[in-house]
Each structure stands twice: as structure tokens, then as C-alpha cells.
N, CA, C and O of each residue as an XYZ file, in Angstrom:
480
protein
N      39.712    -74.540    -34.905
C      40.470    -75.113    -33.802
C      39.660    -76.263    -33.221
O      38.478    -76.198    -32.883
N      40.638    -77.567    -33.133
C      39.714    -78.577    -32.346
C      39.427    -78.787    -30.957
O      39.832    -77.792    -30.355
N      39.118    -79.287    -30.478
C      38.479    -79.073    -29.037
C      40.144    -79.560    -28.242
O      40.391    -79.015    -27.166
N      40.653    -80.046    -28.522
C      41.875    -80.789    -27.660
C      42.774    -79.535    -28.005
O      43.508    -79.187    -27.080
N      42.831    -78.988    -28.865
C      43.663    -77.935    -28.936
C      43.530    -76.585    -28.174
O      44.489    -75.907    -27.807
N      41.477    -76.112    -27.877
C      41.047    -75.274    -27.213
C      41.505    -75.572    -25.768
O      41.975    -74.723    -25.011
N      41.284    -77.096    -25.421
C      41.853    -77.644    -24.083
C      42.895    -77.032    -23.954
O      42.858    -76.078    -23.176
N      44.195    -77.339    -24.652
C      45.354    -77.086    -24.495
C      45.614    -75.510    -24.549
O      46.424    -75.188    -23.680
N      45.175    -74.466    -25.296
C      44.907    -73.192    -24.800
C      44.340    -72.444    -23.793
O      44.733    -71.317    -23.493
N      43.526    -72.964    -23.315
C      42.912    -73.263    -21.941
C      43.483    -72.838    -20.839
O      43.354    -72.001    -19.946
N      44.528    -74.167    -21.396
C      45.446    -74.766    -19.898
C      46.464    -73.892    -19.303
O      46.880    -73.555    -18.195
N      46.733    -73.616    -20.915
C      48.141    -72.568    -21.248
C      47.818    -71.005    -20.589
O      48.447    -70.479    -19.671
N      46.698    -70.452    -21.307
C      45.847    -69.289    -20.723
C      45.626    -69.599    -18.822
O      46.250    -68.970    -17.967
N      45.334    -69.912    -18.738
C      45.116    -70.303    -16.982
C      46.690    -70.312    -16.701
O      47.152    -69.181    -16.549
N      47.401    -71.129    -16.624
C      49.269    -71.229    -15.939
C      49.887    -70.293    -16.075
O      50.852    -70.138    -15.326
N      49.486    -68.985    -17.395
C      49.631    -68.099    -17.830
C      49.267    -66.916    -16.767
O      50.131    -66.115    -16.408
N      48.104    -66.873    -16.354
C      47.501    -65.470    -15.636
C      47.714    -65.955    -14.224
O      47.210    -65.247    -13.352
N      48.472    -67.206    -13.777
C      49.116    -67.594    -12.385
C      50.452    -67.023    -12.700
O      50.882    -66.123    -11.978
N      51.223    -67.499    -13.810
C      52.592    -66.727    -13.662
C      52.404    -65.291    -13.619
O      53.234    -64.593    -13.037
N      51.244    -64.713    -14.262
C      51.242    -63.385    -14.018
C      50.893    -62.722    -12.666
O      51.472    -61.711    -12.271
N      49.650    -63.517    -11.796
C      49.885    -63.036    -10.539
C      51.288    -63.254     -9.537
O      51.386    -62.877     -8.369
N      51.854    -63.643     -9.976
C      53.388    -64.051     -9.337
C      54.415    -63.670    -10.271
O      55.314    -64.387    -10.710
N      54.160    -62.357    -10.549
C      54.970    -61.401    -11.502
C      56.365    -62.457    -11.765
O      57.423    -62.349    -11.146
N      56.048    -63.579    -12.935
C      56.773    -64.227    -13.178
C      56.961    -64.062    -15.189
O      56.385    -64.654    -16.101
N      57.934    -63.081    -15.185
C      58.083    -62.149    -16.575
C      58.666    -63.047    -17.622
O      58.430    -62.944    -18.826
N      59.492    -63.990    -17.032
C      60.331    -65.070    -17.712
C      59.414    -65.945    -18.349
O      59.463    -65.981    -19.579
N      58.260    -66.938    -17.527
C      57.625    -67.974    -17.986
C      56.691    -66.828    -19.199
O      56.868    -67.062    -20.395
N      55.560    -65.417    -18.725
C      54.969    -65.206    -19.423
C      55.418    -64.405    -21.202
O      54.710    -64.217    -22.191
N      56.894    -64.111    -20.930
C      57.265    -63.822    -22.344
C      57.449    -64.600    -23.302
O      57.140    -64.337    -24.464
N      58.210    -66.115    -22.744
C      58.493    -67.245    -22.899
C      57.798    -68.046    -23.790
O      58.302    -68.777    -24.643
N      56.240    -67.828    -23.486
C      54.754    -68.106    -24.392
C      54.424    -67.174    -25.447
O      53.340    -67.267    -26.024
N      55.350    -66.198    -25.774
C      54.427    -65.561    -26.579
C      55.578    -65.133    -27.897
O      56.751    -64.845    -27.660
N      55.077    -65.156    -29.066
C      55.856    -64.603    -30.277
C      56.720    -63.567    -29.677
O      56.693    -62.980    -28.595
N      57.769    -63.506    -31.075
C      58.949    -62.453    -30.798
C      58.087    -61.109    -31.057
O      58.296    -60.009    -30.544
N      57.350    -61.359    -31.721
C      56.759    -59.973    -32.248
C      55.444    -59.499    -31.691
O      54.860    -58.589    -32.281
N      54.964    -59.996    -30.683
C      53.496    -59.589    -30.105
C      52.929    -58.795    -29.768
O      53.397    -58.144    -28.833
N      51.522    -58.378    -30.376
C      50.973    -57.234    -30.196
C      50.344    -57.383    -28.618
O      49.628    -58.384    -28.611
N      50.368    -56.725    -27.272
C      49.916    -56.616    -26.301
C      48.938    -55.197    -26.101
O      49.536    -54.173    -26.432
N      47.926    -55.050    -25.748
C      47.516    -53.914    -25.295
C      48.170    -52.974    -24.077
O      48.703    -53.705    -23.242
N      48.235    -52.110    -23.875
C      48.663    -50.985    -22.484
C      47.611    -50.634    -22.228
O      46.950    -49.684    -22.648
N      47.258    -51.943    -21.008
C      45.525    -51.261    -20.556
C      45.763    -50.326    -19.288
O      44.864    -50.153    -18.465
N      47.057    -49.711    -19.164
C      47.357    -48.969    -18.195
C      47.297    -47.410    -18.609
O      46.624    -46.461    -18.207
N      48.396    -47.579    -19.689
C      48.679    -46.201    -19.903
C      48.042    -45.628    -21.325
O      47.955    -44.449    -21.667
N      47.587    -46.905    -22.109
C      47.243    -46.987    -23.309
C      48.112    -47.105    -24.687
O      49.284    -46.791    -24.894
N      47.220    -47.614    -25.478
C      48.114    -47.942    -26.675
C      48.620    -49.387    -27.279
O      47.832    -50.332    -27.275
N      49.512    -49.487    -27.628
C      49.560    -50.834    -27.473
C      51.232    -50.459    -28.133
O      51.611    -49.580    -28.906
N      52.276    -52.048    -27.114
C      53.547    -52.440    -27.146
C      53.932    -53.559    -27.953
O      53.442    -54.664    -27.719
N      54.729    -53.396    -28.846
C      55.199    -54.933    -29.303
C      56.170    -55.340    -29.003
O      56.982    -54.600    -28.449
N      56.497    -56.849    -29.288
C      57.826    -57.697    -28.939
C      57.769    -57.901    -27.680
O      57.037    -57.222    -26.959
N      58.550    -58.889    -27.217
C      58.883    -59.609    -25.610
C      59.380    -58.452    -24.801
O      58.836    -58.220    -23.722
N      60.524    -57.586    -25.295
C      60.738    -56.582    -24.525
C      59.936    -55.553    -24.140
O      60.048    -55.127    -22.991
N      59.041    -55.013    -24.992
C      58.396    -53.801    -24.725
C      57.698    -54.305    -23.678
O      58.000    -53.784    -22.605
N      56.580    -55.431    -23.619
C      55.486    -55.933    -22.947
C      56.561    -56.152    -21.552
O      56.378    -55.496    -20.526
N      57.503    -56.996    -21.660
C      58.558    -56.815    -20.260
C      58.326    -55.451    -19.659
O      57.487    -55.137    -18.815
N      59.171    -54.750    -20.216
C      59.317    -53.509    -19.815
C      58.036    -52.354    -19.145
O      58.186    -51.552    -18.223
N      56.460    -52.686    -20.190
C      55.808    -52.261    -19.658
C      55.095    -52.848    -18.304
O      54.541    -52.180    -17.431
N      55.284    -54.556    -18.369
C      54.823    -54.763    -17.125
C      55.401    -54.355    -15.793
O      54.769    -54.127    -14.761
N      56.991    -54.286    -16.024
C      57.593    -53.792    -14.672
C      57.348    -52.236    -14.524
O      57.611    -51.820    -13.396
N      56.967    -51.434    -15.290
C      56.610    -50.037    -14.565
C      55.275    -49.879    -14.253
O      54.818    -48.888    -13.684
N      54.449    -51.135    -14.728
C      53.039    -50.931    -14.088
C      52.917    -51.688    -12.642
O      51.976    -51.579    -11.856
N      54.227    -52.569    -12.465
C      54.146    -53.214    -11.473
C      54.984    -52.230    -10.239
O      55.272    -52.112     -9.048
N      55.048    -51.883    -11.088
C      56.680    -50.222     -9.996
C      55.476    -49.661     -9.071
O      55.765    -49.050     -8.041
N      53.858    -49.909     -9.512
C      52.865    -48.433     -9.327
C      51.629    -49.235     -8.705
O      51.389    -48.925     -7.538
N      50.868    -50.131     -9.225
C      50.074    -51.141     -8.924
C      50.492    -52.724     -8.258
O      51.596    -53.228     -8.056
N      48.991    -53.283     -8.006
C      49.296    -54.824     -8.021
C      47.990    -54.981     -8.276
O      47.103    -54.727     -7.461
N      47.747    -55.569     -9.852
C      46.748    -55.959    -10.175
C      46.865    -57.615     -9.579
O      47.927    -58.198     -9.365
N      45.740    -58.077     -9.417
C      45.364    -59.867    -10.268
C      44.321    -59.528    -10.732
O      43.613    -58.547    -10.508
N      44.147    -60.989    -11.897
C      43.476    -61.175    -12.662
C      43.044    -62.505    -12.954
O      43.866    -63.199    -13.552
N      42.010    -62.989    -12.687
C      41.634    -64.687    -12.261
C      40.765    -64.619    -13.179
O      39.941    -63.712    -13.054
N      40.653    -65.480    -14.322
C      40.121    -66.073    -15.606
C      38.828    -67.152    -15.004
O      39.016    -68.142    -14.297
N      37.742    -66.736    -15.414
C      36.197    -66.987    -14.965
C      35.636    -67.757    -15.829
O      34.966    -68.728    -15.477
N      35.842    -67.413    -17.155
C      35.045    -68.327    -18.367
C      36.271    -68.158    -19.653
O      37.087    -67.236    -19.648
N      36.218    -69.177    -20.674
C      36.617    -69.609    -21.705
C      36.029    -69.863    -22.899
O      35.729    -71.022    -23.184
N      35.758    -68.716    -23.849
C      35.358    -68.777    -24.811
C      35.980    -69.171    -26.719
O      36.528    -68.329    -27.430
N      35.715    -70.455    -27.090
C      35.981    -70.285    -28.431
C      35.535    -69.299    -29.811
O      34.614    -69.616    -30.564
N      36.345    -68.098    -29.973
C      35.841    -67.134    -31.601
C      35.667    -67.758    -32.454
O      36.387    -68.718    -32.729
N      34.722    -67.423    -33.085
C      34.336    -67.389    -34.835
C      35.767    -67.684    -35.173
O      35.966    -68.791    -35.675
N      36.706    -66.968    -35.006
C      37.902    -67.399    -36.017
C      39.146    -67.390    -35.439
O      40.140    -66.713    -35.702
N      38.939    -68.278    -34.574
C      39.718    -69.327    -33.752
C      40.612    -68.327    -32.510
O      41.738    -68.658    -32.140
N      39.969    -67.209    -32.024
C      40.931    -67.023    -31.058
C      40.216    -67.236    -29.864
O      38.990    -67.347    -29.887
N      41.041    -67.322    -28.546
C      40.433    -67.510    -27.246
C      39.695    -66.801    -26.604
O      40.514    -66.437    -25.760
N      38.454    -66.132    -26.234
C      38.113    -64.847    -25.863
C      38.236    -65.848    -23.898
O      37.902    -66.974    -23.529
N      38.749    -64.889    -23.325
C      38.736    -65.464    -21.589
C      38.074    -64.005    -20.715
O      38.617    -62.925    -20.945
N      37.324    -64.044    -20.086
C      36.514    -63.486    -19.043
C      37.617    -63.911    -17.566
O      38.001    -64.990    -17.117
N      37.854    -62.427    -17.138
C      38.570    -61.946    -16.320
C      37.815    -61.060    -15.406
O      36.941    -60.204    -15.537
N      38.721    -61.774    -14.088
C      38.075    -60.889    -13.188
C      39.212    -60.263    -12.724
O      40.079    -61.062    -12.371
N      39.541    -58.917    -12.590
C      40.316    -57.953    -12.237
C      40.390    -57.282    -10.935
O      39.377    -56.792    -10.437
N      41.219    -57.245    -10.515
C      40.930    -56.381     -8.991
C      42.560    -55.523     -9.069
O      43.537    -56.272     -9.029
N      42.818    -54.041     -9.173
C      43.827    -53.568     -9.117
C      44.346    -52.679     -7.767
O      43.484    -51.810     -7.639
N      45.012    -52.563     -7.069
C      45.621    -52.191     -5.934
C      46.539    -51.292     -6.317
O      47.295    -51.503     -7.265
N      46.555    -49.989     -5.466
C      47.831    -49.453     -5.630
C      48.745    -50.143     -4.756
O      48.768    -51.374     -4.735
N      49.540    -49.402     -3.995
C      51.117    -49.512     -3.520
C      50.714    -50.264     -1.939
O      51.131    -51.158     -1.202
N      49.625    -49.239     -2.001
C      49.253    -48.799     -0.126
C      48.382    -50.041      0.038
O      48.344    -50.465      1.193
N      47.754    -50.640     -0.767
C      46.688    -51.588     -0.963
C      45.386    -51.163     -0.646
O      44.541    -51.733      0.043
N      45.316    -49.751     -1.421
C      43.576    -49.416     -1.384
C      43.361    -49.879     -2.570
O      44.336    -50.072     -3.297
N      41.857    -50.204     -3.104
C      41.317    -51.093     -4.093
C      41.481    -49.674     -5.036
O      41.454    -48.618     -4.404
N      41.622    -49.613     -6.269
C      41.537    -48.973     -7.423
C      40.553    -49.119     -8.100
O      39.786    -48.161     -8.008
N      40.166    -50.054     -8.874
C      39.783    -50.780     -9.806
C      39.278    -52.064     -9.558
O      40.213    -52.835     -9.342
N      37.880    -52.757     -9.486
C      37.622    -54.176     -9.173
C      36.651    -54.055    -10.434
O      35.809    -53.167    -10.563
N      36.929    -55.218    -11.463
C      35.874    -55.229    -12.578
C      35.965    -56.733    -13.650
O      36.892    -57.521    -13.462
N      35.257    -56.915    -14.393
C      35.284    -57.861    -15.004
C      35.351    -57.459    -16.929
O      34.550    -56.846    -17.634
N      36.693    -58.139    -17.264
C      36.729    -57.826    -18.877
C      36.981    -59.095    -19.590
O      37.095    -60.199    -19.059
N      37.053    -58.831    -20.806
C      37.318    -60.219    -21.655
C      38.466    -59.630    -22.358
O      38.582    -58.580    -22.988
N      39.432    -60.755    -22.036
C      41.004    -60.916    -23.139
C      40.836    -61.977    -24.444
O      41.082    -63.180    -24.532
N      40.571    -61.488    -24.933
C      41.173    -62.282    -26.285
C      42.562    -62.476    -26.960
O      43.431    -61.605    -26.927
N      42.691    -63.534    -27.499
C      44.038    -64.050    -27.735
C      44.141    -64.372    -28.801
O      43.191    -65.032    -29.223
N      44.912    -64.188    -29.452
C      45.280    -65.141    -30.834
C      46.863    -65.666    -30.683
O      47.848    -65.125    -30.181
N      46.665    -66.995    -31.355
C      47.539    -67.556    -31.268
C      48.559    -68.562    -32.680
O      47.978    -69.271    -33.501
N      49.543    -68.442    -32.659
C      50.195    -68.941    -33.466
C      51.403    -70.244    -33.481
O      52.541    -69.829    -33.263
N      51.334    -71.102    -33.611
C      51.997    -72.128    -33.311
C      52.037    -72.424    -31.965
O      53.108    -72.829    -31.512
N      51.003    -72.292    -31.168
C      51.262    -72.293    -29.277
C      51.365    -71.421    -28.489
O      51.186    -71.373    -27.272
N      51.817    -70.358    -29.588
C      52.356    -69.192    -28.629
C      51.272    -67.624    -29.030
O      50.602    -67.190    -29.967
N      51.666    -67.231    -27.638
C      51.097    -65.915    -27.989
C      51.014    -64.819    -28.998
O      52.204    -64.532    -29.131
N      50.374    -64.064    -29.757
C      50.603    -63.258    -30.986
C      50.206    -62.214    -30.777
O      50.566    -61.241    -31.440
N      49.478    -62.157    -29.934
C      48.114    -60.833    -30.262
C      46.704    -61.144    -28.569
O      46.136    -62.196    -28.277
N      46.619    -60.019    -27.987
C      46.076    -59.904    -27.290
C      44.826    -58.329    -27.357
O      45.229    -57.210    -27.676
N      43.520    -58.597    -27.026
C      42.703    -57.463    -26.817
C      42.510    -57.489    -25.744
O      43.105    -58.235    -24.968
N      41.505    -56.567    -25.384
C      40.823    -56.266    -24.377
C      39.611    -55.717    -24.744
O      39.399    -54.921    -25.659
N      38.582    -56.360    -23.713
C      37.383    -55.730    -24.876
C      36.715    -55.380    -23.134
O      36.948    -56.163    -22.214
N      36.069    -54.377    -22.982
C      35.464    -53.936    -21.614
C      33.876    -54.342    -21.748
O      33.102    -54.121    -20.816
């Protein structure tokens, strides 16, 4: 991957984890393959396709309110995005749950999303 292209993943990854703090389900499915592997760093496991990942975000959002603000930007060995996240999860009531820092990795295919980890 060339550097103008990492830019442009970047950019995409960042506008990305803003539509997600503004539980905006439309723009973030919108980016990503019909067929995408997402992790369930909630309940575990992992969901594919636009719908499942829909579907699982609104029942994690039924229960929590995470954000997640992207800290550093890393290029892989074999071309996927690794991004350093900072996490802070809330339940309902807004006591803190969860405050921590992980790395998402991404792979990507024609622009769009394909495949997401989580690595703790």
C-alpha cells in the first residue's frame, strides 16, 4: 500500500469511529463489504455481512455507550491498517465500565471494509 492510499485509509478510519460515536449505522455499513467479517467484542465471536454487524451494534447500543477515539495509525506487513484505540464504555446509568486502550486492525478491499480484529 502506498502512502497516499494509507492517507486515504486514515481519513476513512477516523470519519469512521466519529460516525460511530454518533451511532450513525447508515454511513458505517455503507464503508464496508457485503460480506464482512466484524468481531463481537461484546458478546463474542464474530458476525458477518452489513446486517448482522447492524443488528449487533443496536443491541449493544440497547445496553452500553461505548466511544472509541483512534490515537495512532499503523501500516501491517501485509497491508492492513492496525489503529490504536482508546475506549471508554458506559453503561445506561453512565457509570464507567470499561476504560482501556486496544488495537483494531482492518483489512481492506477496494476502499471498503472486509475484515476487522481486535487485538488487546
Amino acid at each position: 500500500m502506498d502512502v497516499p492510499r494509507r492517507l486515504t485509509s486514515q481519513a476513512l478510519l477516523t470519519d469512521l469511529y466519529a460516525a460511530f460515536n454518533r451511532r450513525d449505522i447508515p454511513t458505517l455499513l455503507a464503508a464496508m463489504t457485503p460480506d464482512v467479517s466484524w468481531p463481537d467484542g461484546w458478546e463474542g465471536g464474530v458476525v458477518r455481512g452489513r446486517d448482522q454487524v447492524g443488528a449487533y451494534w443496536r443491541r449493544q447500543w440497547d445496553q452500553l455507550e461505548p466511544v472509541v477515539t483512534p490515537t495512532a495509525f499503523r501500516l501491517e506487513a501485509d497491508g492492513r491498517i492496525a489503529v490504536t484505540v482508546h475506549q471508554v464504555v458506559h453503561d445506561t446509568a453512565g457509570a464507567t465500565l470499561v476504560e482501556h486502550t486496544v488495537t483494531h486492525v482492518y483489512r481492506f478491499d477496494e476502499g471498503l471494509v472486509t475484515e476487522m480484529e481486535i487485538r488487546e
